[in-house]
C-alpha positions as CSV (number, residue, x, y, z in Angstrom):
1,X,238.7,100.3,341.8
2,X,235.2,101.4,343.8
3,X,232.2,99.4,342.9
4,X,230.8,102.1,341.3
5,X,233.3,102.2,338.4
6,X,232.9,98.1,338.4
7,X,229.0,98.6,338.1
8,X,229.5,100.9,335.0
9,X,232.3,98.9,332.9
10,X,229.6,96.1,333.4
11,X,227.0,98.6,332.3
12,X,229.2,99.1,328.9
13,X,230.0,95.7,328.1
14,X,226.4,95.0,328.1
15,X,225.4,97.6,325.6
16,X,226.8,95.9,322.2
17,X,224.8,92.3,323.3
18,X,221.8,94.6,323.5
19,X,222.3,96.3,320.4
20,X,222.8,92.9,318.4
21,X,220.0,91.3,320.0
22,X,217.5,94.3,319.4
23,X,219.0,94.7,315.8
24,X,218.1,90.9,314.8
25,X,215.1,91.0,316.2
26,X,214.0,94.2,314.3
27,X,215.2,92.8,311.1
28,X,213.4,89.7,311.5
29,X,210.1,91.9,312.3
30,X,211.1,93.8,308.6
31,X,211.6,90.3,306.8
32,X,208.5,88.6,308.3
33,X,206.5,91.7,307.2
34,X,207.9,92.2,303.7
35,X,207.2,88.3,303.1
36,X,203.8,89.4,304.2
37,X,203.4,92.0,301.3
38,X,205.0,90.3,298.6
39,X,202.8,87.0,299.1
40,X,199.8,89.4,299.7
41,X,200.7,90.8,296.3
42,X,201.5,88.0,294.6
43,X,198.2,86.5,295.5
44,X,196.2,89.4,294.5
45,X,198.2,89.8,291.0
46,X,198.8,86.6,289.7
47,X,194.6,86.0,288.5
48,X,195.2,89.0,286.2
49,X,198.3,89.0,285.1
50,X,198.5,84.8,284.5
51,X,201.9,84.7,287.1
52,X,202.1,81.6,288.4
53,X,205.5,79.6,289.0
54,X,207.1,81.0,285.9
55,X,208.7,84.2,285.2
56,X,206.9,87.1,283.3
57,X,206.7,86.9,279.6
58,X,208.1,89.6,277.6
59,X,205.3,90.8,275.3
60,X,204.7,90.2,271.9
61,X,207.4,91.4,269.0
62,X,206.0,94.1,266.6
63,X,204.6,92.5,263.4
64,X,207.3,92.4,260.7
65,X,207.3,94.0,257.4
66,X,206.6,92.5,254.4
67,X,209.4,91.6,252.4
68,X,209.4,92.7,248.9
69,X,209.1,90.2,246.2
70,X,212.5,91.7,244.0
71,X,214.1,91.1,247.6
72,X,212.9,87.6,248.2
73,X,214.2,86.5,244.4
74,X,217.8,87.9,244.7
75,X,218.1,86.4,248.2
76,X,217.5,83.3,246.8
77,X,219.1,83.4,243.6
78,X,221.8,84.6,246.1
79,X,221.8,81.1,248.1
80,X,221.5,79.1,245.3
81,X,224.5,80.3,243.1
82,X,226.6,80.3,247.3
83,X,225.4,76.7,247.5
84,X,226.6,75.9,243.5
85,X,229.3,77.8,242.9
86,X,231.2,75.9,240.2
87,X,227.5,75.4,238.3
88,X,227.3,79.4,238.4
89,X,230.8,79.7,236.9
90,X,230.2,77.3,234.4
91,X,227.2,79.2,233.1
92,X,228.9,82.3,233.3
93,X,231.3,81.5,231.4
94,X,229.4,79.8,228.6
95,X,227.2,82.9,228.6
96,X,229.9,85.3,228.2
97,X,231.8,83.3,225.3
98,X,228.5,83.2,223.8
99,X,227.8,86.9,224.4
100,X,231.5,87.8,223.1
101,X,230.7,85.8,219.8
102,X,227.3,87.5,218.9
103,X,228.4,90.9,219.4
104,X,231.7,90.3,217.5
105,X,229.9,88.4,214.4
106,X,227.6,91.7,214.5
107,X,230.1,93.9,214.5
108,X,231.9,91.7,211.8
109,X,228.4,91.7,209.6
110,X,228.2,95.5,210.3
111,X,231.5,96.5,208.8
112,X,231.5,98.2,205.5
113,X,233.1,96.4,203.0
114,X,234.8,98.8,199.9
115,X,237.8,98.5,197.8
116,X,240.0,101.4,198.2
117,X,239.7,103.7,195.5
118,X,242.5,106.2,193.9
119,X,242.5,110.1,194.3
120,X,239.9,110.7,191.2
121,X,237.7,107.9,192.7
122,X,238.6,105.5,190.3
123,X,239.0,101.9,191.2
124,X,242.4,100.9,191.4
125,X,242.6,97.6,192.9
126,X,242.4,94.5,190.8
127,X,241.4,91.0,191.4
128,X,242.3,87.8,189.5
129,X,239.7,85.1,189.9
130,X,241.4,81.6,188.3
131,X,238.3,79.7,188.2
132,X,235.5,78.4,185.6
133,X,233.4,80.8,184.4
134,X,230.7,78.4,184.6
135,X,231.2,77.6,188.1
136,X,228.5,78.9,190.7
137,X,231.1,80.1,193.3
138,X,233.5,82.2,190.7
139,X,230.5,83.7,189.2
140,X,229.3,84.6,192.6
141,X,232.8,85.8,194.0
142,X,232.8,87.8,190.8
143,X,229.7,89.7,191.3
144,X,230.3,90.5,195.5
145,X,233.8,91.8,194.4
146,X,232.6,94.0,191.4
147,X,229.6,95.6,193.5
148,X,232.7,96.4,196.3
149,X,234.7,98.3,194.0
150,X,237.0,95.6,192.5
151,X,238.4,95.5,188.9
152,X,237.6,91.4,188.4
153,X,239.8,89.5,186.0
154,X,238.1,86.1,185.1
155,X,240.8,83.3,183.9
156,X,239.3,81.7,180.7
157,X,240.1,78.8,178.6
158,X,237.8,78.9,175.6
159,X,235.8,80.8,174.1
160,X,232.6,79.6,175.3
161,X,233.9,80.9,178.9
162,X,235.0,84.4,177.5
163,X,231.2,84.9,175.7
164,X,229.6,83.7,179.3
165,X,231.9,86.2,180.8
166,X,231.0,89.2,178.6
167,X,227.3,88.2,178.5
168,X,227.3,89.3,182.9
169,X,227.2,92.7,181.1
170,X,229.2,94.4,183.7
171,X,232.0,96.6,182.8
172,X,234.3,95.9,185.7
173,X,234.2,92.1,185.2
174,X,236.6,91.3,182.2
175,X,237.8,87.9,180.8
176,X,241.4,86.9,180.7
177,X,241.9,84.7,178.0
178,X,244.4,81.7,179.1
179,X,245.6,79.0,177.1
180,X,247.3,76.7,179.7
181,X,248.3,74.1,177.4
182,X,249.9,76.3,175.2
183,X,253.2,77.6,177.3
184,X,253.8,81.0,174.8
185,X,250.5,82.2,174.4
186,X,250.4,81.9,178.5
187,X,253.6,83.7,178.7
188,X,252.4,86.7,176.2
189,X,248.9,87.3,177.9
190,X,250.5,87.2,181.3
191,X,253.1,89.4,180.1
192,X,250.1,92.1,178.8
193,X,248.7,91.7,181.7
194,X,251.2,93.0,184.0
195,X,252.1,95.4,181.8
196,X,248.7,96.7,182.1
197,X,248.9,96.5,186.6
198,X,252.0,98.6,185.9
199,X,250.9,101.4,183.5
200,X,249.2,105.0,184.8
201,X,245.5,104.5,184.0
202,X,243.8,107.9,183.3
203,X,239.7,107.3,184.7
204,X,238.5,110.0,182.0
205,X,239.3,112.9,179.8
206,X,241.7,115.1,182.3
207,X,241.5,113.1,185.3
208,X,245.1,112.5,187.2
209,X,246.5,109.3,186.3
210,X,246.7,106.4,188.9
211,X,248.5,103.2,189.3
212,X,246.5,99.7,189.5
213,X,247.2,97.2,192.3
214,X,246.9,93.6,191.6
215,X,244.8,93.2,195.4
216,X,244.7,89.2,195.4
217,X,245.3,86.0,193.5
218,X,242.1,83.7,193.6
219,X,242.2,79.9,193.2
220,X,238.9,78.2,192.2
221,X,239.4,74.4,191.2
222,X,236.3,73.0,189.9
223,X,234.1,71.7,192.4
224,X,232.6,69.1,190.6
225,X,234.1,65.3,190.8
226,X,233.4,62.1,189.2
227,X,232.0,59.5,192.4
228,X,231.8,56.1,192.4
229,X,233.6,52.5,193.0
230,X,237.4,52.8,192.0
231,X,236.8,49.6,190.1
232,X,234.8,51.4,187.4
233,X,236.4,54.6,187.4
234,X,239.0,54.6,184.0
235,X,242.2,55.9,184.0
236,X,241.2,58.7,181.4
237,X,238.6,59.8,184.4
238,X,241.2,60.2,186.2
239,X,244.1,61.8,184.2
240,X,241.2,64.2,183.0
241,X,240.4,65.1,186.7
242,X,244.2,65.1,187.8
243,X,245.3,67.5,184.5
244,X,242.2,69.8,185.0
245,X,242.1,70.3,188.2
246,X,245.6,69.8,189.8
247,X,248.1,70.6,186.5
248,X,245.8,73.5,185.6
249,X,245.7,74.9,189.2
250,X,249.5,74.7,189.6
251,X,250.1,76.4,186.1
252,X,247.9,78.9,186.6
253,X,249.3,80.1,189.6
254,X,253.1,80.1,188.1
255,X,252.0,82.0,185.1
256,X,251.2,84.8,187.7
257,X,254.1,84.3,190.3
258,X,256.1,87.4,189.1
259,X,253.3,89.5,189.2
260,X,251.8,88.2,192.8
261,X,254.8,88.7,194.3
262,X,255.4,92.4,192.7
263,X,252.7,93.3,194.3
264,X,252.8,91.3,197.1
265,X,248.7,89.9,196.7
266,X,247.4,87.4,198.7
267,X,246.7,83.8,197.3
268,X,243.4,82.4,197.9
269,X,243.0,78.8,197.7
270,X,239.3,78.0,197.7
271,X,238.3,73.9,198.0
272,X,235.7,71.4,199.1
273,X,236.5,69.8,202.5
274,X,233.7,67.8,204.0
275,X,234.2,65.0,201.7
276,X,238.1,64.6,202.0
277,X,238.2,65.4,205.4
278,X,236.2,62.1,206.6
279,X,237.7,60.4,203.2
280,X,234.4,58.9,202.4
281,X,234.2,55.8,200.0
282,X,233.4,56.1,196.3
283,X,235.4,59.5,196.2
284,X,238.7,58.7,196.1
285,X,239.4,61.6,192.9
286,X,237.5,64.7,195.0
287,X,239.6,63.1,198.2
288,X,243.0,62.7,196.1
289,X,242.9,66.3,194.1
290,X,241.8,68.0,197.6
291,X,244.9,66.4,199.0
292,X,247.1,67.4,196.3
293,X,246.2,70.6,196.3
294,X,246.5,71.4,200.7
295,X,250.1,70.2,200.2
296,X,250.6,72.4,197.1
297,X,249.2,75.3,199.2
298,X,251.4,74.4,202.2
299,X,254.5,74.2,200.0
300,X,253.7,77.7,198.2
301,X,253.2,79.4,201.4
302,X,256.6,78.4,202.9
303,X,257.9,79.3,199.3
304,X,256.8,82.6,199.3
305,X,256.8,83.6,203.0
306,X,260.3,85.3,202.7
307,X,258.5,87.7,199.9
308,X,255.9,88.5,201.8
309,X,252.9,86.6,200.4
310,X,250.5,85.7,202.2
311,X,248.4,82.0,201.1
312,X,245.7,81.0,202.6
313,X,243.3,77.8,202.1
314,X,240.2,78.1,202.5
315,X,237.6,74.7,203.7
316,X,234.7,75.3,202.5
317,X,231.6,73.6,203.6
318,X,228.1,73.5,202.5
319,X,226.5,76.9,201.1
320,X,222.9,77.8,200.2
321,X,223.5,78.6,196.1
322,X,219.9,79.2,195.2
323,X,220.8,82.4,194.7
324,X,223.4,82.7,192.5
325,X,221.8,83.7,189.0
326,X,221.6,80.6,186.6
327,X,222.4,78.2,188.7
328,X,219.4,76.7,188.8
329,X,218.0,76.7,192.5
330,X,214.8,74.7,193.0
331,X,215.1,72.6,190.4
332,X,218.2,70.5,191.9
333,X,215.6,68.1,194.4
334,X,216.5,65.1,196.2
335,X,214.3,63.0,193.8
336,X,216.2,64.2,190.5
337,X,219.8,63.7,192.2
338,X,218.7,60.3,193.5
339,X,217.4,59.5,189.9
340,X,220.7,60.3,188.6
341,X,222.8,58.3,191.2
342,X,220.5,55.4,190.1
343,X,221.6,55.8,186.9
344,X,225.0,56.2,187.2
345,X,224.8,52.5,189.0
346,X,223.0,51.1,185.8
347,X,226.2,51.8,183.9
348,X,228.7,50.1,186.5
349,X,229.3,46.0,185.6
350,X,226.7,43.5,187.1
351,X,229.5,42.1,189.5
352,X,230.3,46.1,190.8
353,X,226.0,46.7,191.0
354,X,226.3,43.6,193.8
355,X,229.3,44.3,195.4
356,X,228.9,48.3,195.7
357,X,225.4,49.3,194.6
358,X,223.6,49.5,198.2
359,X,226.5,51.2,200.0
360,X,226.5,53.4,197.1
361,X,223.1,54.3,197.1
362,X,222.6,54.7,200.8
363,X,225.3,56.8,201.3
364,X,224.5,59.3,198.3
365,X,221.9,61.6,200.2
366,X,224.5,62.6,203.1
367,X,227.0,63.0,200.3
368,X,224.5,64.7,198.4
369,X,224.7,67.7,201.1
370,X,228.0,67.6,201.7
371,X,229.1,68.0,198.1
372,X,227.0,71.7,198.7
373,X,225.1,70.7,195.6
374,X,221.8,72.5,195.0
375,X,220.3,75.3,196.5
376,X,217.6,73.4,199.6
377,X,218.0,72.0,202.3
378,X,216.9,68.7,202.2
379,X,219.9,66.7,203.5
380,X,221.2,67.0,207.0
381,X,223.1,70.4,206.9
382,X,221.8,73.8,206.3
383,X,223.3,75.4,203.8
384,X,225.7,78.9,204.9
385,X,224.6,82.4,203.3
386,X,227.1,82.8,200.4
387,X,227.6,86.5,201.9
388,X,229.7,84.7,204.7
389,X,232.4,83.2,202.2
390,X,232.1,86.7,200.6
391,X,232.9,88.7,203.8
392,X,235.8,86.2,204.6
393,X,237.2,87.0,201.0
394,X,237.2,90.5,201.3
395,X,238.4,90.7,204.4
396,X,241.3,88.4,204.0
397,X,242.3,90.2,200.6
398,X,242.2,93.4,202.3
399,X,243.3,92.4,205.4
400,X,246.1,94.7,207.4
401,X,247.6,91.7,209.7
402,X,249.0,88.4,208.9
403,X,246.2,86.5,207.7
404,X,245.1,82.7,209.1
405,X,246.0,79.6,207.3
406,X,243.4,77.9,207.5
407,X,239.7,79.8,207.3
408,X,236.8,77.3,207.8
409,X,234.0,78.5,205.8
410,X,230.4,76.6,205.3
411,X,228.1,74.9,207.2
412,X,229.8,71.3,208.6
413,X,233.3,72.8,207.8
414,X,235.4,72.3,210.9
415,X,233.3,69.9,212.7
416,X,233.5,67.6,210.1
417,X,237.3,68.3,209.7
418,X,237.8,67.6,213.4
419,X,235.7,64.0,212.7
420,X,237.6,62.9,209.9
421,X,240.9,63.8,212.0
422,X,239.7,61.9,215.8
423,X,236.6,60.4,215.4
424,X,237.2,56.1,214.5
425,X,236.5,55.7,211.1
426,X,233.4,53.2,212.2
427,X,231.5,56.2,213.9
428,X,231.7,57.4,210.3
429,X,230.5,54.6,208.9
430,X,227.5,54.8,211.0
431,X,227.3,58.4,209.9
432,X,226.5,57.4,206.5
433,X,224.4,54.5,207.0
434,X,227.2,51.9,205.4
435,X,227.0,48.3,206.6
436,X,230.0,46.0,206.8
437,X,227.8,42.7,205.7
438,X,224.9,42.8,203.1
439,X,223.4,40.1,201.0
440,X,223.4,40.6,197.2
441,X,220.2,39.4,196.6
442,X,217.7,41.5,194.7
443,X,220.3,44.3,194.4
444,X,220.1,44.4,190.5
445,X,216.6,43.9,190.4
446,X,215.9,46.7,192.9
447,X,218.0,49.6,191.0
448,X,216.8,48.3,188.0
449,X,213.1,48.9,189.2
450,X,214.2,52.4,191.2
């Protein structure tokens, strides 16, 4: 190889050194001058624009706006019932029970309430009311039934009851004379009677005839009861109360067996049931007839479910009777009934007046009220509308399904059925003011000065 050729391989290998060294040194000059701008910048920038070691700040967010105040509420109430869910259900639930009871008791009060009537328009259906005449809640029960197209039959035992009767002056509510203690004449006025349900009745001249339904079968025991220490009740007290009230019932409802079950009526068994319930002291007759007669109505409904009778008892409660005509409203006070408790203990024995006389006496107000006498208020319960016990009649006579039981009715009539059957019988006691250990002293002397 000439040394010409060497001299330009040497020339060749030379040329990438050059470039590399020219490159980096032209790169540096780039760096060194770009450093030279950016600091020149920086230092002219950072005065107005406040740049100093930290990083720019993003400007300010656009002003928000305002939430309304429906919003605000509901995302709260929205938090609140996330953070206390089982409170929220609770409520709910309460509410809505509540809610479903007022709108069905509306709907219930609402309802129109009519006998059904026959073709012509007559009334056709008939309803047997075996009660005293002289009693507030069968002359009441009479009167609601009559004005809701009802034929009302009236059981009466003398004639003092039949004249009270006619004297209502109203043409669908008619006695039926009843002579319990005398077993024929029973038999022959029953006998007319259902002769009567089962003959064509012709409303007026040319009308088509129709046939009467007996519609239900009411029981009425007298609500009244003789109170005090068993020690000075008498045995005629209490054969009078047990004949009247417990014989009397049962054979007036077997004179009229063959015909309630004929026609298939309901039997409505209306009693007190405050009183027996918590079996308070000093009525042991009230307690011991109302006894009596739930088992009698128990055993007659299992008698007569294969016929298709229906029975139901009815507890009644405490109702507001001022106004029921006659019966004398306002003029039953607390002063007047406490006078005649007062004298009722003047009659008892000196050794009864000591041991009984300030239980007796302290206890008679809450008794008072629960014995639904008088027409105010001023013992512990309000007394129910009578138009409720009068709605709950109807409906169960003319009711199209298997009627309840049991029917509550009255103020205090199933909570005080539910004390007497789990509350301890000394909560009761403190109900009614009794104490367990009393001195005697003065007891005479204060009743006698009351």
């Amino acid at each position: 190889m000439s040394s010409d050729d060497l001299y330009f391989l040497d020339v060749l290998s030379s040329i990438p050194n050059d470039v590399r060294r020219y490159s980096a040194q032209v790169a540096d000059a780039v760096d060194r001058h770009i450093n030279q701008v950016a600091g020149l910048l920086k230092d002219q920038l950072s005065p107005a624009w406040n740049l100093g070691s930290s990083p720019l700040q993003p400007p300010p967010p656009p002003p928000q706006k305002p939430v309304p105040a429906a919003e605000r509420i509901f995302g709260a109430a929205t938090q609140w019932i996330r953070r206390h869910q089982i409170v929220t259900a609770v409520v709910v639930i309460t509410v809505g029970a509540h809610g479903f009871y007022l709108y069905r008791r509306y709907r219930h009060s609402r309802k129109r309430r009519r006998a059904r009537r026959a073709s012509n328009g007559a009334r056709k259906e008939v309803v047997v009311i075996a009660g005293s005449a002289s009693e507030p809640l069968s002359l009441s029960l009479s009167l609601d039934l009559e004005r809701r197209g009802f034929i009302v039959y009236v059981v009466a035992n003398s004639l003092e009851e039949e004249q009270m009767i006619h004297n209502q002056s109203r043409a669908d509510i008619r006695p039926l004379m009843l002579d319990i203690t005398d077993p024929s004449s029973t038999k022959f006025a029953v006998d007319r009677f259902d002769r009567y349900l089962h003959l064509p009745q012709v409303a007026f001249s040319g009308a088509i005839p129709h046939q009467l339904k007996l519609a239900g079968f009411i029981l009425i025991p007298d609500t009244s009861y003789p109170s005090g220490p068993l020690e000075t009740i008498s045995p005629e007290t209490w054969s009078d109360a047990l004949n009247v009230k417990i014989l009397g019932t049962v054979a007036t409802t077997q004179a009229f067996l063959r015909s309630i079950c004929d026609f298939k009526a309901p039997i409505l068994l209306l009693a007190p049931s405050i009183i027996p319930s918590l079996s308070l002291p000093f009525h042991g007759i009230e307690s011991s007839v109302v006894s009596a007669l739930e088992s009698y109505g128990e055993t007659l409904r299992a008698e007569l479910a294969p016929t298709g009778v229906q029975v139901t008892h009815f507890k009644l409660g405490t109702f507001d009777r001022s106004s029921i005509p006659g019966n004398g409203g306002r003029n039953h006070t607390q002063a007047a009934y406490s006078n005649v408790t007062r004298a009722d203990v003047l009659t008892w024995s000196s050794s009864a007046r000591t041991a009984y006389g300030k239980t007796y006496l302290s206890q008679a107000p809450a008794t008072k009220t629960w014995s639904g006498v008088g027409g105010e208020h001023e013992g512990r319960l309000r007394g129910t509308p009578l138009r409720e016990l009068h709605r709950a009649v109807f409906d169960t006579l003319t009711s199209s399904t298997r009627s309840p039981k049991v029917m509550h009715v009255g103020s205090g009539s199933l909570l005080y059925d539910v004390v007497g059957r789990w509350a301890p019988p000394a909560l009761v006691g403190r109900m009614l003011g009794v104490r367990r250990r009393m001195g005697s002293e003065g007891l005479a002397g204060d009743v006698e000065a009351a």
